[in-house]
N, C-alpha and C positions, 0 to 999 in steps of 0.2 A: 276793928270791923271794916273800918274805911278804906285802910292799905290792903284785905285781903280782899275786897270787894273789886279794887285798881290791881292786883297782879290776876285776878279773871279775865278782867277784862283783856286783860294784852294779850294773856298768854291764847284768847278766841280771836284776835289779831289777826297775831303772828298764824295762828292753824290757817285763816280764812285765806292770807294773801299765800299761803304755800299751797293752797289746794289751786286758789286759780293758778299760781305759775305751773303747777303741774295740767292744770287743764290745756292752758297757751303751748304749752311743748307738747302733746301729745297730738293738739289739733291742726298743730302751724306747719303747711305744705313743707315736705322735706326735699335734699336734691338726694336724689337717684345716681349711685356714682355705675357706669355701665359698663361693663367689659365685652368690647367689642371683637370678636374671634374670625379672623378672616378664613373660610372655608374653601379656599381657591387654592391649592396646592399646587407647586412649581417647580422649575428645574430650569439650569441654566444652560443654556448650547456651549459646549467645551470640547479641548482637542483631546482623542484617544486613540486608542488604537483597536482593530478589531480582528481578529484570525478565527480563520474556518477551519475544520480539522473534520476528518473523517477519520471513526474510528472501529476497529474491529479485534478478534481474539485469532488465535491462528497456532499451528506448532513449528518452530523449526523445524528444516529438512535441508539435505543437501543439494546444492540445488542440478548438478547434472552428477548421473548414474552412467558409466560407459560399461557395456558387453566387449569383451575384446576374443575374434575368432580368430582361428588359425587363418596364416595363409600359403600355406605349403603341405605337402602330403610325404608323409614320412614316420619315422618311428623317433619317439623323445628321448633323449635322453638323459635329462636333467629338468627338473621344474625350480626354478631359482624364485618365480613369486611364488610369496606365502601368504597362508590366511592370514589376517589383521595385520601386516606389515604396511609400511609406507610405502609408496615406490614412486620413483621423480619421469617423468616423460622420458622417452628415449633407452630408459634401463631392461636392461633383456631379460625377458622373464621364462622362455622356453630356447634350451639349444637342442638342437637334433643328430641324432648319428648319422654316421655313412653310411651308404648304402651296398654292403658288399654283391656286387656284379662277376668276380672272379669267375665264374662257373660258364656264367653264359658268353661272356668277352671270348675265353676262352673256346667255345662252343663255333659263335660267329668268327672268329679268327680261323679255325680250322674249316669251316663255310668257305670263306674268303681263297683259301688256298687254291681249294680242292675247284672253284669258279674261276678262277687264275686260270687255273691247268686246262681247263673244259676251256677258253678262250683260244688258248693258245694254240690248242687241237684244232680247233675250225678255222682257227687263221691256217693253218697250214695245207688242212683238206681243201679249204677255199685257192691257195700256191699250186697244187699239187691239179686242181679239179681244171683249173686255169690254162697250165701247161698242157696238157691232156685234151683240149678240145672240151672238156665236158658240155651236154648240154645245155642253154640257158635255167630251163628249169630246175637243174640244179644248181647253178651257179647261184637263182636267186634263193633256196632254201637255205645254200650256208652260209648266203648271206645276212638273213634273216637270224639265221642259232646265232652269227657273231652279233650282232646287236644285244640279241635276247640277253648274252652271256654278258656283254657290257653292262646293260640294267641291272641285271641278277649283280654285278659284283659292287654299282653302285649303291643300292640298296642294303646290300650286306656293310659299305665302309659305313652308310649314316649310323645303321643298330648298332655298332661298332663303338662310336663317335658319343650316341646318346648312354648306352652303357656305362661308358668310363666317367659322363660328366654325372650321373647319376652317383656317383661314388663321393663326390664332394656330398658331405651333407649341409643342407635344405637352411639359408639365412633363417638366423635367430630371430622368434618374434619378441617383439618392443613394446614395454609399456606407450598407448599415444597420448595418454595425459597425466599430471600428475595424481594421487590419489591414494586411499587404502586399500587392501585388497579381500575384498569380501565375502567372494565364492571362489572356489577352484573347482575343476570341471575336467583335471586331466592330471596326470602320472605317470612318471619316470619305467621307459620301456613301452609305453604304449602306443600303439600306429595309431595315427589320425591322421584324417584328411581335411583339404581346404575348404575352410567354411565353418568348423566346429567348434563351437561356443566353448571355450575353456577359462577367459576368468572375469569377474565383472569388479571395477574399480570403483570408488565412492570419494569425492575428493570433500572431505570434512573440513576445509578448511574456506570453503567456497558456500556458503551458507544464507537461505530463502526461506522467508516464511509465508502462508497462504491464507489470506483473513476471508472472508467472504462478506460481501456489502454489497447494501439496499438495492436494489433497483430503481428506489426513488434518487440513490445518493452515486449513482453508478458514471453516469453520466456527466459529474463533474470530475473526475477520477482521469488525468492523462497521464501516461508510459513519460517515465524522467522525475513525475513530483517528487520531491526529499520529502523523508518519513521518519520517524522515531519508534523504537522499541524498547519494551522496557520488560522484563522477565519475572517472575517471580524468584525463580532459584539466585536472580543479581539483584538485591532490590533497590543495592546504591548505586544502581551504574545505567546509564540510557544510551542505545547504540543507534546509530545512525543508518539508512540505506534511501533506496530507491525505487519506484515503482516497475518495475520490470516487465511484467507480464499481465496484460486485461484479458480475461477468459470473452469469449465471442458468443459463449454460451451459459444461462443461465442455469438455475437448478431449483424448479419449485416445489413448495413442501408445503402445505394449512393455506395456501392460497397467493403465500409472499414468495418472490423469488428473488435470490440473490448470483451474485457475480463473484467468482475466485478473481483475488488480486494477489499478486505475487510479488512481494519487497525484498528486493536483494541489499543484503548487508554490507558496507562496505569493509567493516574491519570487524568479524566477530568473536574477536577477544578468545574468551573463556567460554562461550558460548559452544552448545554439545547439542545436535541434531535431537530430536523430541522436545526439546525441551520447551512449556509454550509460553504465548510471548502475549502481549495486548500493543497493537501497533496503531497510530495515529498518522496520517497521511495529512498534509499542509494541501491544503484545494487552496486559500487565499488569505495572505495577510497585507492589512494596509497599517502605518503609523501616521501619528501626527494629524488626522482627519476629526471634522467636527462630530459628532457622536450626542445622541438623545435615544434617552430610554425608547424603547420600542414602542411602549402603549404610550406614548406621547404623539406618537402619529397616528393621525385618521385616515383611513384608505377610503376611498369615494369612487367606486369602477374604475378607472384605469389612470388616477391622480390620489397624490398624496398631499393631506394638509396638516396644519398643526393651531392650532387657538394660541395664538403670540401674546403676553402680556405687555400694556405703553408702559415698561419701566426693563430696568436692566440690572443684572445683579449689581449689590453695593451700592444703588439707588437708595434714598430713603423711600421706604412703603409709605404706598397708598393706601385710604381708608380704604377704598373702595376700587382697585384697580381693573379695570376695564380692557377685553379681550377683542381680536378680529379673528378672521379664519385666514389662513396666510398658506398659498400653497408652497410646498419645498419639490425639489429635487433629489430622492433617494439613490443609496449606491448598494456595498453590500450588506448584510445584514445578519442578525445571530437570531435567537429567539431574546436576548438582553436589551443590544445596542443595535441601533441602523447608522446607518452613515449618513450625513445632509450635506451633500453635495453643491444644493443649490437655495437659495431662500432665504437664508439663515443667518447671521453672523457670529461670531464669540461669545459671549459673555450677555446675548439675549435671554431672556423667559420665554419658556411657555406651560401651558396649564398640561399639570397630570388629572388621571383619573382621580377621584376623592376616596378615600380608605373606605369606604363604605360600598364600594363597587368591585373591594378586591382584586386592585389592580387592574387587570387587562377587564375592561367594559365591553359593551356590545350596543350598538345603538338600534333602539325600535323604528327608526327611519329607515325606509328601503331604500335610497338611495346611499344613504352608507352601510358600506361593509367591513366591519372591522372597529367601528367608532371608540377610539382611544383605545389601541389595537393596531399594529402591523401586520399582517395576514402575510406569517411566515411559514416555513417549510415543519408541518406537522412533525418528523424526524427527526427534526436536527435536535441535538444534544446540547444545550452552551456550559463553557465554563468562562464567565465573562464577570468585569468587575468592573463599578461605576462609584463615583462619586461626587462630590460637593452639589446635595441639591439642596434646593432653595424654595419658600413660599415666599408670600409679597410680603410678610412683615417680618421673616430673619432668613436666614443664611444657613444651610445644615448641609456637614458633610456628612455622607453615607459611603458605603461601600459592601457591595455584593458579589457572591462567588457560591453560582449554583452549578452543579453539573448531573445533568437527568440525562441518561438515555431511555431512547425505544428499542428493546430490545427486539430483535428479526429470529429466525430460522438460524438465519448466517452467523450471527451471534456478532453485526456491525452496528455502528450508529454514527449519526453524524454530529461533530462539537463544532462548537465556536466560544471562544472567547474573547472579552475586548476590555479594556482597562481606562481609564477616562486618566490624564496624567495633566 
């Protein structure tokens, strides 16, 4: 009874001191382990590249159409150009017949005698009227017939002269540039005269296409920029040209107006007149320049700033890393990347928008416009790509590559792309 009385006892012990250790651990201050999330997102100032592109749709076409008209008057007799043939500059594409005169040469020659003979008569009456005393007023009237008769028979030698050259036929007309030949306008036997539209030539191998762009984007657009084409009927192949031609005149339609640009092809392959093309015009490329996201700049009426982080990429982070407002010096810019020109160094921070502002912000302050936001060309299209950004407590590469147009009337838009390297 003793021993069972002694294992009660312990075994209310042992209960008693487990309930206080459990009281002591439930009641005794604990530490708090905290995970501290820095919300300051960053990016590092780094060297890219940025290119501006204007781009538009457009069709092939050839780029000069020659009329070629007679220039002699005569009757044909051979037409050597044909429809859809080639023909090289200089190649004769109409010869012409002689011009038979027989009848009338003939005609004027017996003229010519018969005015001979009348000459020769007055020389003699004038011999004759002389010896004889005749009056003067006669003297001067046969005077006057021998003149007359001299004119009459020179007159008769030119009709003469022009008749017989008349018989040569009339130089062959010449193709004047190379080309296809597309219309014919005239036929073997037929008389035409100078002036008369007979064939029109298409040189298909001389090849312009005509895109139409913005009028916001017009203006950066000069005669000479190199340009790229790219076709759907080729889809692995891109051809080169040139800005050629800037229309002086616009054309508006729903309120937009746009500008013909005309890009001459340098070498257009395989390429066939209709066929259409989407062409890209270079306005500006720079390499090797410093480059930050666009909405990393704040625009403030006519400066540009950026909120710099005191620390630098590869830096160990701060708990707590602390910002200034730091003005830059901007150059060109995309709707991606801007250029910093001025401000800035390598391999600096500075603070992005926070993902809960979706990117490009907007500041409630009136004096800024644009806050966290480059205030760029509503237009522009970019196909640009960036990388290795950074917050204050790691390191993150990224990489983007958007390409948005605004579509126009003209069916142009303006790109840019820029690549962080």
């Amino acid at each position: 009874m003793y021993n069972k009385k002694k294992i009660w006892i312990t075994v209310a012990v042992v209960a008693a001191l487990a309930a206080a250790s459990a009281t002591v651990y439930l009641l005794w201050p604990k530490q708090v382990q905290e995970t501290v999330i820095d919300a300051t997102p960053s990016i590092a100032v780094q060297k890219g590249e940025i290119t501006v592109l204007i781009k538009g749709s457009g069709a092939v076409k050839a780029t000069n159409q020659t009329v070629v008209y007679t220039e002699q008057e005569g009757t044909i007799r051979e037409v050597k150009g044909k429809l859809n043939k080639r023909v090289k500059k200089g190649q004769v594409l109409i010869t012409y017949k002689p011009k038979d005169n027989t009848k009338d040469v003939t005609q004027q020659q017996n003229t010519l005698k018969q005015q001979q003979t009348d000459l020769h008569d007055k020389q003699e009456q004038y011999k004759q009227q002389m010896m004889d005393n005749a009056a003067q007023t006669d003297l001067d009237s046969t005077r006057q017939a021998i003149e007359k008769a001299k004119d009459d028979i020179a007159t008769t030698q030119t009709e003469i002269a022009r008749l017989l050259k008349e018989q040569a036929p009339p130089a062959s007309l010449v193709a004047p540039s190379d080309g296809t030949i597309t219309k014919v306008s005239v036929f073997s036997g037929s008389a035409t005269s100078a002036g008369a539209e007979a064939f029109t030539i298409v040189n298909y191998r001389d090849l312009s296409a005509t895109i139409q762009v913005d009028e916001m984007d017009i203006l950066k657009v000069r005669q000479g920029m190199k340009a790229t084409l790219a076709l759907d009927a080729l889809p692995d192949q891109t051809f080169s040209g040139h800005v050629s031609t800037i229309a002086n005149e616009g054309s508006a339609k729903n309120g937009v107006s746009t500008f013909g640009v005309t890009i001459h092809l340098d070498d257009p392959g395989e390429i066939k007149a209709g066929m259409s093309a989407q062409a890209s015009i270079l306005v500006q490329h720079k390499q090797n320049i410093l480059v930050l996201p666009i909405e990393s700049v704040i625009q403030q009426g006519n400066r540009y700033v950026v909120n710099k982080l005191n620390s630098t990429a590869g830096a160990a982070p701060a708990s707590s890393p602390s910002t200034e407002e730091l003005p830059v010096t901007v150059g060109i810019h995309d709707q991606s990347q801007v250029e910093i020109i001025k401000g800035l160094k390598e391999g600096e921070l500075v603070s992005l928008p926070s993902s809960d502002m979706s990117g490009l912000s907007t500041s409630t302050d009136s004096a800024h416009q644009g806050m966290g936001g480059f205030t760029g060309d509503s237009s522009t299209t970019t196909d640009s790509s960036s990388s290795a950004a950074t917050d204050s407590s790691s390191t993150t590469s990224s990489s983007t590559n958007s390409d948005t147009s605004n579509s126009s009337t003209g069916g142009s838009d303006s790109s840019s792309s820029g690549g962080a390297s």
